[in-house]
C-alpha positions as CSV (number, residue, x, y, z in Angstrom):
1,X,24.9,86.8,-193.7
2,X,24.0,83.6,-191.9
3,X,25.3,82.7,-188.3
4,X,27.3,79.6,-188.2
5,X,27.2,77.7,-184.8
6,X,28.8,74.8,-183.2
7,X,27.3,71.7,-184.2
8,X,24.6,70.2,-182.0
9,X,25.6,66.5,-182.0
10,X,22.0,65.6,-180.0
11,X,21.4,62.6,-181.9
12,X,25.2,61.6,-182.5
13,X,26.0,58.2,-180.5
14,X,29.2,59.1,-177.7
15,X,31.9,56.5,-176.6
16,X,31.2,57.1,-172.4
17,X,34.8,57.5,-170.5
18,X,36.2,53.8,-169.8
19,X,36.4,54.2,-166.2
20,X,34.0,56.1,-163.6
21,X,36.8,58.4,-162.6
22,X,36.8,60.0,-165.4
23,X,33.2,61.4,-164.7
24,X,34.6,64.5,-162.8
25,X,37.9,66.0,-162.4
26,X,40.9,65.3,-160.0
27,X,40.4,68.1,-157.5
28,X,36.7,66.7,-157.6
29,X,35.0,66.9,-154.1
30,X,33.4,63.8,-155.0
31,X,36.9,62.0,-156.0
32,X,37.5,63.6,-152.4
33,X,35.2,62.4,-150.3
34,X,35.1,58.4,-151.8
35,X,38.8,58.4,-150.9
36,X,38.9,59.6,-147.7
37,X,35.7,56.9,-146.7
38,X,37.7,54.1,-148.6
39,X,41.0,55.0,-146.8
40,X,40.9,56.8,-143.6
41,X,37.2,55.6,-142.4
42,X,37.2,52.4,-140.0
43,X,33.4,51.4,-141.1
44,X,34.3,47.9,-139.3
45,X,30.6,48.6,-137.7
46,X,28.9,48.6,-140.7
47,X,30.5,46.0,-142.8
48,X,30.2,43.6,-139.7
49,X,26.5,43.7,-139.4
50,X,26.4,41.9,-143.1
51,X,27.0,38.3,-142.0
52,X,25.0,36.3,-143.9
53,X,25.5,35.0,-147.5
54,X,22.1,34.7,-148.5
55,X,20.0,36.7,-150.8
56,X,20.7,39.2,-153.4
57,X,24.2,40.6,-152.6
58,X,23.6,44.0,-151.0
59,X,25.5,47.1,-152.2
60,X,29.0,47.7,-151.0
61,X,28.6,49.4,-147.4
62,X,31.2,51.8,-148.3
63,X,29.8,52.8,-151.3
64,X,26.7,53.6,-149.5
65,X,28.7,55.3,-146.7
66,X,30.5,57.7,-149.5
67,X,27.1,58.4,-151.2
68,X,25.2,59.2,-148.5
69,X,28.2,61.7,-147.0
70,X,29.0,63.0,-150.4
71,X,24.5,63.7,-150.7
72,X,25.5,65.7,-147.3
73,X,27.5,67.7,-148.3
74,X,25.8,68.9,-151.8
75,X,22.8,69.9,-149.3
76,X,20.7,66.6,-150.3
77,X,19.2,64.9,-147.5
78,X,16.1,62.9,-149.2
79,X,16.4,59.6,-150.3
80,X,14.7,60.4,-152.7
81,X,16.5,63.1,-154.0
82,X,19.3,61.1,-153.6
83,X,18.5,58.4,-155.8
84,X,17.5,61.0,-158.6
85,X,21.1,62.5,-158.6
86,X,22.6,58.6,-158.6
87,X,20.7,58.4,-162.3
88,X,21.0,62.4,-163.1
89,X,24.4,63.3,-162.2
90,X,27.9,62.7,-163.3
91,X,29.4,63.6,-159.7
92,X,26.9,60.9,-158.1
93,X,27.4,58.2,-160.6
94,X,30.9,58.7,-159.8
95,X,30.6,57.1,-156.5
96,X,27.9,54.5,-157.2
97,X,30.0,53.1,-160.3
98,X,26.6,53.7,-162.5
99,X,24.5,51.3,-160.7
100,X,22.8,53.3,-159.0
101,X,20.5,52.5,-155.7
102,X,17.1,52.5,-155.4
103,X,15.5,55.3,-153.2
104,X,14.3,52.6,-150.3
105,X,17.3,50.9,-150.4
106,X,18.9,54.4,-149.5
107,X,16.3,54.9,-146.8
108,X,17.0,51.6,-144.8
109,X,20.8,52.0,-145.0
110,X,20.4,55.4,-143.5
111,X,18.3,53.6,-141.0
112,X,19.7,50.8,-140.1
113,X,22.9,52.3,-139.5
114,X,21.9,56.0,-137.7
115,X,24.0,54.9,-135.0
116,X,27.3,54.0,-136.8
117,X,26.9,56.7,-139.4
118,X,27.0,59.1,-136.3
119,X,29.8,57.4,-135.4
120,X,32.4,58.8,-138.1
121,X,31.9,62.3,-136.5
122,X,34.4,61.7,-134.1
123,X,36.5,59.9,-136.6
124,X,36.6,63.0,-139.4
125,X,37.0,65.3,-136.5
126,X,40.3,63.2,-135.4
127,X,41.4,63.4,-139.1
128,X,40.8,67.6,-139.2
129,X,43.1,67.5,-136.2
130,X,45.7,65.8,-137.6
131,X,45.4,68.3,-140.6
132,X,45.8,70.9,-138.4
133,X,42.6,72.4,-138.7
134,X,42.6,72.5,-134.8
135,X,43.9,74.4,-132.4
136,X,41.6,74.5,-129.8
137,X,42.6,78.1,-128.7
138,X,39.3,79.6,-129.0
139,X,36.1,77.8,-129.2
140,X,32.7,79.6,-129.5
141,X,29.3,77.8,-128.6
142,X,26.0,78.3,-129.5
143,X,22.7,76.8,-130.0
144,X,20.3,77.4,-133.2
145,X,16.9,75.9,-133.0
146,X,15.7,73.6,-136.5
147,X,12.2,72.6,-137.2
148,X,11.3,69.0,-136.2
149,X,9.4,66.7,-138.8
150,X,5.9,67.6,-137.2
151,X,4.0,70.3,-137.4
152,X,3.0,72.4,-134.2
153,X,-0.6,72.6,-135.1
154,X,-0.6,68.7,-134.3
155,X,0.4,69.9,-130.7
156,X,-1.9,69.9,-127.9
157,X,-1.4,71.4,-124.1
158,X,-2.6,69.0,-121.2
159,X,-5.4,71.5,-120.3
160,X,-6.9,70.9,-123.8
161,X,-6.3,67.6,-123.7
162,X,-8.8,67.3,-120.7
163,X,-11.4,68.9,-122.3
164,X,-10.9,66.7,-125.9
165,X,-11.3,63.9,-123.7
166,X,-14.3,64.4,-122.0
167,X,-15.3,65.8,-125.5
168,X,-14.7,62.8,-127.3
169,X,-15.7,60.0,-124.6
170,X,-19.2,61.7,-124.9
171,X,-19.6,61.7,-128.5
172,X,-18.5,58.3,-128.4
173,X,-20.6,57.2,-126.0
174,X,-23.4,59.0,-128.0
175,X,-22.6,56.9,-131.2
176,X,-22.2,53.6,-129.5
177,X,-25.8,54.2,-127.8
178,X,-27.3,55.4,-131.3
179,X,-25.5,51.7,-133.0
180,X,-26.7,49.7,-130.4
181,X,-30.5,51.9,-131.1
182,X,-30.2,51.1,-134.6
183,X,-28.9,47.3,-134.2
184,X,-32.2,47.3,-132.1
185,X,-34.6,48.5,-135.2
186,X,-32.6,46.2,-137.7
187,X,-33.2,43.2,-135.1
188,X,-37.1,44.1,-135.2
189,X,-36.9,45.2,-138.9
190,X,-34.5,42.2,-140.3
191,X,-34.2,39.7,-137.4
192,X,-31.8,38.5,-135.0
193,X,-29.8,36.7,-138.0
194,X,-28.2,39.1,-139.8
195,X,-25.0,40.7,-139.2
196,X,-24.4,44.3,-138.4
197,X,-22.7,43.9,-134.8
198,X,-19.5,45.6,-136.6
199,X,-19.0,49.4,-135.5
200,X,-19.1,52.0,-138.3
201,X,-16.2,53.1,-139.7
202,X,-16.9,56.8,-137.9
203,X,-17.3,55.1,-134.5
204,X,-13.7,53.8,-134.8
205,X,-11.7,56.6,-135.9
206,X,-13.3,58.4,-133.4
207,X,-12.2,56.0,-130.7
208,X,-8.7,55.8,-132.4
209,X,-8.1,59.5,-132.0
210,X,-9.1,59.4,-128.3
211,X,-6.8,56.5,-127.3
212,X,-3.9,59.0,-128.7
213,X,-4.8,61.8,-127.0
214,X,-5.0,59.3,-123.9
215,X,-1.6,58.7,-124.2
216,X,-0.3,61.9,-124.5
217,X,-2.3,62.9,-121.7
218,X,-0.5,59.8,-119.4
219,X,2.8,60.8,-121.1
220,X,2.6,64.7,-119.7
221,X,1.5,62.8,-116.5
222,X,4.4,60.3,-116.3
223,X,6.7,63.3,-117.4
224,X,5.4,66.1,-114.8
225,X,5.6,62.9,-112.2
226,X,9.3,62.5,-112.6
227,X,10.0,66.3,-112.5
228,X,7.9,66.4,-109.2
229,X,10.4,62.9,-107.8
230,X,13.6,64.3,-108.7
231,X,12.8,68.2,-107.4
232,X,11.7,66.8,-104.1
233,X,14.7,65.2,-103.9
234,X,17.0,67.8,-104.8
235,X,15.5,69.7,-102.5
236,X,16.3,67.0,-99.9
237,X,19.3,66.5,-100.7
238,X,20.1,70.4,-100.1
239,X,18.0,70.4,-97.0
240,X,19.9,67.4,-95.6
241,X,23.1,69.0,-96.4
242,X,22.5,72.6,-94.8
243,X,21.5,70.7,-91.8
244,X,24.4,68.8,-91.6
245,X,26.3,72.2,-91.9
246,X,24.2,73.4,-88.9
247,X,22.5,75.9,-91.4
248,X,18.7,76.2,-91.6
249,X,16.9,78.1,-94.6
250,X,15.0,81.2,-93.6
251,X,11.1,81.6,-93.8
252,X,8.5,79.4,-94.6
253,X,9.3,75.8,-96.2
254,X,8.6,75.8,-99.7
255,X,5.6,73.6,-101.2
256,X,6.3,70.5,-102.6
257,X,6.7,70.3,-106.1
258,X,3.6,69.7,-108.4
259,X,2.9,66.2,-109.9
260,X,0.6,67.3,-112.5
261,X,1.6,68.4,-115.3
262,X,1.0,72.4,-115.9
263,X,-2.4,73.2,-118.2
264,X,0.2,75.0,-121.2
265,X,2.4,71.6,-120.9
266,X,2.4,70.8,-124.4
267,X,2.8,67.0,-126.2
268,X,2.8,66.3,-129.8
269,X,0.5,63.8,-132.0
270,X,3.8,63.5,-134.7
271,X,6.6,63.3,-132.9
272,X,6.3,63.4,-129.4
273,X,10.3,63.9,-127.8
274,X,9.8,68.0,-130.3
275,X,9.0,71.2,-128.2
276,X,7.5,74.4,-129.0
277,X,10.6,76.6,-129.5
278,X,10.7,80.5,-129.7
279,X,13.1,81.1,-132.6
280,X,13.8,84.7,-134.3
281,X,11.3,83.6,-136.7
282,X,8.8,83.3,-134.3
283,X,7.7,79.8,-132.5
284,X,8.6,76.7,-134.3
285,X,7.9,72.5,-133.2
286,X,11.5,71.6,-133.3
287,X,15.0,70.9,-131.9
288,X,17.9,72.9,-129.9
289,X,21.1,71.4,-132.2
290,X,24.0,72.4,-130.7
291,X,27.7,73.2,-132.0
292,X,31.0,74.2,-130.4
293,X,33.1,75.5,-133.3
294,X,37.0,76.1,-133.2
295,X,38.3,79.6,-134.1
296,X,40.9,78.0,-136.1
297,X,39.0,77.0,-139.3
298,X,35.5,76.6,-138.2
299,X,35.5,73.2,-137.0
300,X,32.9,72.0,-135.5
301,X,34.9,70.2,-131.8
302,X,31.5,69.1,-130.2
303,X,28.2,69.0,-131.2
304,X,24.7,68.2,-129.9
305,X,20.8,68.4,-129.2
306,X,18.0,69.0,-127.3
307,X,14.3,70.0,-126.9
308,X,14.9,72.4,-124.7
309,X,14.7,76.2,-125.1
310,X,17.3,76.9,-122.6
311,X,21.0,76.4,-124.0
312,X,22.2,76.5,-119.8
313,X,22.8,73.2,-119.4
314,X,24.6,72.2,-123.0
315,X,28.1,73.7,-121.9
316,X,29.4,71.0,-119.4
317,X,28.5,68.1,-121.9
318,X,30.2,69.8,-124.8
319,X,33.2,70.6,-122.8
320,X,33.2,66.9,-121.6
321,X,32.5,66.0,-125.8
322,X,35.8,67.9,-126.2
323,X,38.1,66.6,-124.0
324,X,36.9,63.0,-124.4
325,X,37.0,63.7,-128.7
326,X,40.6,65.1,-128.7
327,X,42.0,65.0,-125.0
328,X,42.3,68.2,-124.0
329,X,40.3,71.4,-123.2
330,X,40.2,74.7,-124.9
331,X,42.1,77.5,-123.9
332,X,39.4,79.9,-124.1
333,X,35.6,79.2,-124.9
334,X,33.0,82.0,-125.5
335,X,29.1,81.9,-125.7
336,X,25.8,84.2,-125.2
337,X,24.0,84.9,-122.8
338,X,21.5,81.8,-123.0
339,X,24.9,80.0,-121.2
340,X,25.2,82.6,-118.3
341,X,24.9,81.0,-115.2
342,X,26.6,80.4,-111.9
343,X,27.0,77.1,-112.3
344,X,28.7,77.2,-115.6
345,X,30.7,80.0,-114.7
346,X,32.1,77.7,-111.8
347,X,32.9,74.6,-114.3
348,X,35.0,76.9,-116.5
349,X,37.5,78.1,-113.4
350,X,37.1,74.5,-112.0
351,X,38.4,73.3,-115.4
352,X,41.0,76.2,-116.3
353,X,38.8,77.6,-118.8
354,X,39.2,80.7,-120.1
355,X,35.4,82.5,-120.2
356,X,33.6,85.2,-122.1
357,X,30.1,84.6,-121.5
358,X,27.4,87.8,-122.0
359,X,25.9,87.7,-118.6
360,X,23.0,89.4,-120.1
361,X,20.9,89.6,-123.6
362,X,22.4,93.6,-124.8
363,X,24.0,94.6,-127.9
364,X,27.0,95.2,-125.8
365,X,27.2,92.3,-123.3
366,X,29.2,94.5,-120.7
367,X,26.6,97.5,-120.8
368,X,23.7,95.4,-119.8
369,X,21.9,97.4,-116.9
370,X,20.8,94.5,-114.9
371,X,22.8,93.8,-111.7
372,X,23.9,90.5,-112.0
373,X,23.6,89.0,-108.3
374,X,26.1,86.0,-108.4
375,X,29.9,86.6,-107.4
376,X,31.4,84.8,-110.5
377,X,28.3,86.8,-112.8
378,X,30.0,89.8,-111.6
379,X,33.6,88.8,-112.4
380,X,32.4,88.0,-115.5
381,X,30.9,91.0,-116.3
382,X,33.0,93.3,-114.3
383,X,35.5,91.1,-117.4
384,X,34.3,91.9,-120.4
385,X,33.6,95.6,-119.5
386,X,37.4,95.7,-118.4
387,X,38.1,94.4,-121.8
388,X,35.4,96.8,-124.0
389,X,35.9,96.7,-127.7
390,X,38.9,94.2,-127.1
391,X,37.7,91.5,-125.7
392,X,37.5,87.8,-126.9
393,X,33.6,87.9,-126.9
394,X,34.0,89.9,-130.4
395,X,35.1,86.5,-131.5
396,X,32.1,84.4,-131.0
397,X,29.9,85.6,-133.9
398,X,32.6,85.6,-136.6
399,X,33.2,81.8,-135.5
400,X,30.2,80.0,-134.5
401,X,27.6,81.9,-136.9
402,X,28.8,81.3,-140.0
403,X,28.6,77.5,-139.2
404,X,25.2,77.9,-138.5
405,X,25.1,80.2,-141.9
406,X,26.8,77.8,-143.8
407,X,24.3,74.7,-142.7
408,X,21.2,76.6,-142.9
409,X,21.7,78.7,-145.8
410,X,23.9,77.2,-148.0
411,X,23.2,73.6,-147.7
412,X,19.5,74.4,-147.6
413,X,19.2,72.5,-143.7
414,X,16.2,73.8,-142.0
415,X,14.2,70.6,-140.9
416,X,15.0,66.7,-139.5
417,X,13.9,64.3,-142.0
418,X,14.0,61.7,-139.1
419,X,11.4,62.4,-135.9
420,X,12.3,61.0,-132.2
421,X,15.6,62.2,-130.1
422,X,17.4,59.4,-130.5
423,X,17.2,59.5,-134.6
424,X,17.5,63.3,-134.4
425,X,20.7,63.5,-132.4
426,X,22.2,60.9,-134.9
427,X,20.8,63.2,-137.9
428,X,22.6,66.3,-136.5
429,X,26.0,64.5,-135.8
430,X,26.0,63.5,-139.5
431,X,25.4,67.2,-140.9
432,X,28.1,68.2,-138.5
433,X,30.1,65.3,-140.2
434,X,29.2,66.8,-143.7
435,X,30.2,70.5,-142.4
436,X,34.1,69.4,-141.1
437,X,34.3,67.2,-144.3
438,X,33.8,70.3,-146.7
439,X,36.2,72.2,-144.3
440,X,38.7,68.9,-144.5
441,X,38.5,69.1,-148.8
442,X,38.6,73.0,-148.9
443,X,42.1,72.6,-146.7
444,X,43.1,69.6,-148.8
């Protein structure tokens, strides 16, 4: 007995839906998103900077706002990618009305607008608020380092610089001696006529390569320059003060800070504002993107970034983010031990701040066997071992790692597209954008 199956209507010409909308369902996250950018979005920036008439109209700068937030959060971060979904999918021709954009048009939107587009960050985080995805009563803050667009193998430290200098000025000088030899035979050989003053191709490639490595070498300079300026001053500063206390500091003065940079200081060819990181996975040229979460429903209050290992000096400006974002301060806030210092310890009792901050690195912060040596260190500790198996810090993985989780794992985020700080910090507000809008639709 034969098997009868549904007929396969390949080469059977369809009627398409008569509107767009129809592409996908109501409860669509794509129907979601296009509304909320239409309606709730002020995108005056971006619509402004299209003044004149001339030309080929451009595509509607709110489509292109909804498209590239919707790509966000589906995990799609190339242009390229995204244009291939715009031809590809139903969800994605939803929101470009089937005229879809090419790649490079995509590209310089994203560009021309970094600024703006990180703008709405602080506008979707204001509309999770009013949704009541906020309560601010616990927020937990971390830092998790993401690969930069460069590779670390196009790194070099100052020391090696040096040598690759002296390296390449010699073999350079070697090659311009052996031309001007060989321009010397021609002349005899050919005459004084004929051309072939023009340096080989090798020659200049050569030369290229050691005006780049020249300028990293005077950027480590510049850079270990102002270190040296604004040490010697703090330590002015403080010596100025404890004088005018009528306090002087014991022993001998201290040297005065270095202005050259150290041998290991490292600079890199690709994008130069990267840093060697340590990560769990070993060491990475990247970013430190940071991300204060709310316990609430994993809101992301205050975000970040640096190129700096240490996550010390990120809790101040995230605490400022917060209170300038949504006017007021959390009533707790809890972090690792990459945040344990004095000086943030002070800023959270200055500010009525509710702490639990590991004061150590320790499977269980309050068992670390290091004495800590600052007063509020010791509170804090002396804290969380009061508390044990209670205390808030239990709270700060369950909250701000799953983010994290969510960003890296699930929408496949594990390296900038863009390279520089600037473009960087914008790229990380908007995949924080993306993570509070998917939090937004869920709750919707």
């Amino acid at each position: 007995m034969s098997k009868h199956f549904r007929p396969w209507k390949i080469d059977e010409a369809q009627l398409l839906p008569a509107c767009v909308q129809d592409y996908v369902g109501k409860d669509h996250l794509a129907r979601f998103v296009v509304a909320l950018v239409r309606e709730s979005l002020d995108l005056g920036r971006i619509v402004a900077s299209y003044a004149s008439s001339l030309g080929q109209p451009p595509y509607h700068a709110v489509m292109m706002v909804a498209l590239l937030l919707y790509a966000y959060c589906c995990g799609i971060y190339s242009s390229r990618r995204i244009a291939k979904a715009c031809r590809e999918r139903v969800d994605f021709m939803l929101i470009v009305a089937n005229d879809a954009p090419d790649f490079r048009t995509i590209s310089d939107f994203r560009k021309r607008h970094l600024d703006a587009l990180s703008g709405l960050f602080v506008q979707v985080l204001q509309l999770c608020r009013r949704a009541g995805l906020i309560k601010l009563g616990h927020v937990a803050l971390d830092g998790t380092k993401i690969k930069a667009n460069a590779s670390k193998h196009k790194a070099m430290s100052y020391a090696r610089l040096q040598q690759r200098e002296a390296e390449l000025q010699a073999e350079v000088d070697r090659w311009l001696a052996a031309a001007e030899a060989a321009d010397a035979e021609e002349d005899k050989l050919y005459g004084r006529d004929k051309r072939g003053e023009e340096m080989p191709d090798w020659i200049a490639d050569k030369e290229k390569r050691l005006e780049k490595i020249r300028e990293a070498k005077a950027a480590l300079e510049a850079e270990a320059k102002a270190a040296a300026a604004a040490k010697a001053k703090a330590a002015r500063e403080a010596e100025a003060k404890r004088r005018a206390q009528g306090r002087r500091k014991p022993g001998k003065p201290a040297a005065p800070p270095r202005a050259e940079p150290e041998a290991k200081a490292q600079r890199n060819f690709t994008d130069p504002d990267s840093r060697i990181l340590k990560s769990k996975d070993g060491y990475i040229q990247g970013y430190n993107a940071q991300a204060a979460v709310d316990g609430q429903a994993q809101i992301i209050v205050a975000q970040g970034l640096t190129n700096s290992q240490s996550d010390q000096d990120q809790l101040t400006p995230r605490l400022d983010d917060i209170e300038a974002d949504l006017g007021v301060r959390p009533d707790e806030l809890s972090a690792d031990a990459g945040f344990a210092s004095e000086a943030n310890f002070a800023v959270l009792v200055a500010r009525d701040v509710e702490g639990y901050i590991a004061t150590a690195r320790a499977k269980h912060p309050a068992n670390t066997k290091r004495t800590p040596t600052g007063v509020l260190t010791r509170a804090m500790r002396a804290k969380l071992r009061r508390a044990g198996w209670r205390s808030r810090y239990r709270l700060r993985k369950q909250i701000v790692e799953p983010v994290f989780g969510q960003i890296k794992q699930a929408r496949g985020f594990r390296q900038f597209l863009l390279r520089g700080m600037e473009k960087v910090r914008a790229e990380w507000a908007m995949i924080c954008t993306a993570h509070n809008l998917l939090k937004l639709a869920k709750a919707a």
